[in-house]
N, C-alpha and C positions, 0 to 999 in steps of 0.2 A: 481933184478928189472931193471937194466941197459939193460940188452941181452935181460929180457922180450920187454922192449921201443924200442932197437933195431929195435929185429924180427917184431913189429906191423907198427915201420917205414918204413924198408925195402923191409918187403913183397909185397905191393901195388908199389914201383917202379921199384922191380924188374920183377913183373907182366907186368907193365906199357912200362918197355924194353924189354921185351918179343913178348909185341902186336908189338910194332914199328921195332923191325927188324925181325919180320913174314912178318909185311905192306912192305917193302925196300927191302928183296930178290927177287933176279930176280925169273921168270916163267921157271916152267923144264917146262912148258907146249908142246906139240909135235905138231907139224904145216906143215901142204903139200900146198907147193905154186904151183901153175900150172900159167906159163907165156909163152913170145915169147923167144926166144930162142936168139934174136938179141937187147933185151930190158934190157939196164944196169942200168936206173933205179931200175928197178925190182932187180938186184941184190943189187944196196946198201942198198934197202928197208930189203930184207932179211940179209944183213949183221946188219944193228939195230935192226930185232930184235932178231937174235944171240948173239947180243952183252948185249940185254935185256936179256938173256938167255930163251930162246925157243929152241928148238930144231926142224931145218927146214930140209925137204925135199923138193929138187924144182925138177919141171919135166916141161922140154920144151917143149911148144905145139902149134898147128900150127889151131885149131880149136878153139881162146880164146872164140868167142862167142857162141859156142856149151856149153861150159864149165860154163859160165854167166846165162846161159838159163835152165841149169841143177840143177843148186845150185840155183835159184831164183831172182841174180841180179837183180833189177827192171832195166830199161834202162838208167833211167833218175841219178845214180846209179856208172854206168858204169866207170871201168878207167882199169889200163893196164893190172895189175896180178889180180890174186883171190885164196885165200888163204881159210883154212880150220883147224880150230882149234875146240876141243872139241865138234864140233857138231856146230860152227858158225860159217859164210861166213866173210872172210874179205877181202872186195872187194878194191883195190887201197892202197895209201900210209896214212894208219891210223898207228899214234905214237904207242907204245907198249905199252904206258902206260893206251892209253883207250880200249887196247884189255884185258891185263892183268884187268882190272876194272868190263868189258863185263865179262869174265871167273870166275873172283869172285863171280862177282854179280848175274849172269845166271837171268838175266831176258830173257821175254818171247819175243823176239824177232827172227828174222832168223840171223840175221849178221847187221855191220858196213858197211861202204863208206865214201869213202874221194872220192869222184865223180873228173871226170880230172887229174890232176895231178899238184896241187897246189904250187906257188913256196915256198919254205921254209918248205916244209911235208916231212918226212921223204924218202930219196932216192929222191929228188929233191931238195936240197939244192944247192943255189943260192944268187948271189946279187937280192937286193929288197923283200925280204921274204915276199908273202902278208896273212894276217887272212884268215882262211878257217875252215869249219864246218866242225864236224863229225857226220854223221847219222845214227841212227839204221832204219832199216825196216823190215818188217814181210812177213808174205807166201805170204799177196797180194800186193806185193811191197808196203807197204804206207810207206814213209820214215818219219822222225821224226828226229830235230834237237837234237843230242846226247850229244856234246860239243862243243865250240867255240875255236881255236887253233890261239894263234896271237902271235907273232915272239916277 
């Protein structure tokens, strides 16, 4: 009767830790960053989210806005790199953790933005961090507030 009570306690938390460090591993997810080649932001950007575990490919380039224009960037949109994960654009210094959410979740959207390069977003870390959105937008650029990011 004891091991029966056990197994009917255990079962459900061991479940229960199963979901939550599924949720809390990093993303093998595979990512091609295309930036400036003079643009260090862009690499600390890509160093978090290696360090979220992604696996990044960067490639320097001297056309960003050819590149913006091809993947759908809306303008309004725009910041310095633009990245490419599973099939969505990730345009500027969005944390890892709302790409990896974006990837989970696969709504219907084209890609993310963190429009500018806000101080306190990831790869622009700074005194004064200030709040800044994340946007999704779709094929005909309409952006949409995604998440709210305050320091």
């Amino acid at each position: 009767m004891k091991a029966r009570t056990a197994i009917l306690i255990l079962t459900p938390c061991l479940v229960a830790a199963g979901i939550l460090a599924a949720s809390l591993r990093p993303s093998s997810a595979e990512m091609v960053v295309y930036k400036s080649a003079t643009c260090g932001c862009c690499v600390k950007w890509i160093e978090h989210m290696e360090a979220a575990g992604f696996k990044v490919k960067a490639y320097d380039r001297t056309d960003m806005g050819t590149i913006k224009e091809t993947y759908g960037v809306p303008h309004q949109g725009y910041s310095c790199h633009t990245a490419i994960a599973e099939g969505y654009v990730i345009e500027g210094h969005v944390p890892a953790e709302y790409v990896r959410k974006l990837l989970d979740d696969r709504p219907d959207v084209s890609g993310l933005t963190v429009p500018n390069m806000p101080i306190g977003s990831p790869g622009m870390e700074g005194p004064n961090p200030e709040t800044y959105q994340v946007y999704s937008f779709d094929s005909r650029g309409v952006m949409n507030e995604y998440a709210t990011v305050t320091p």
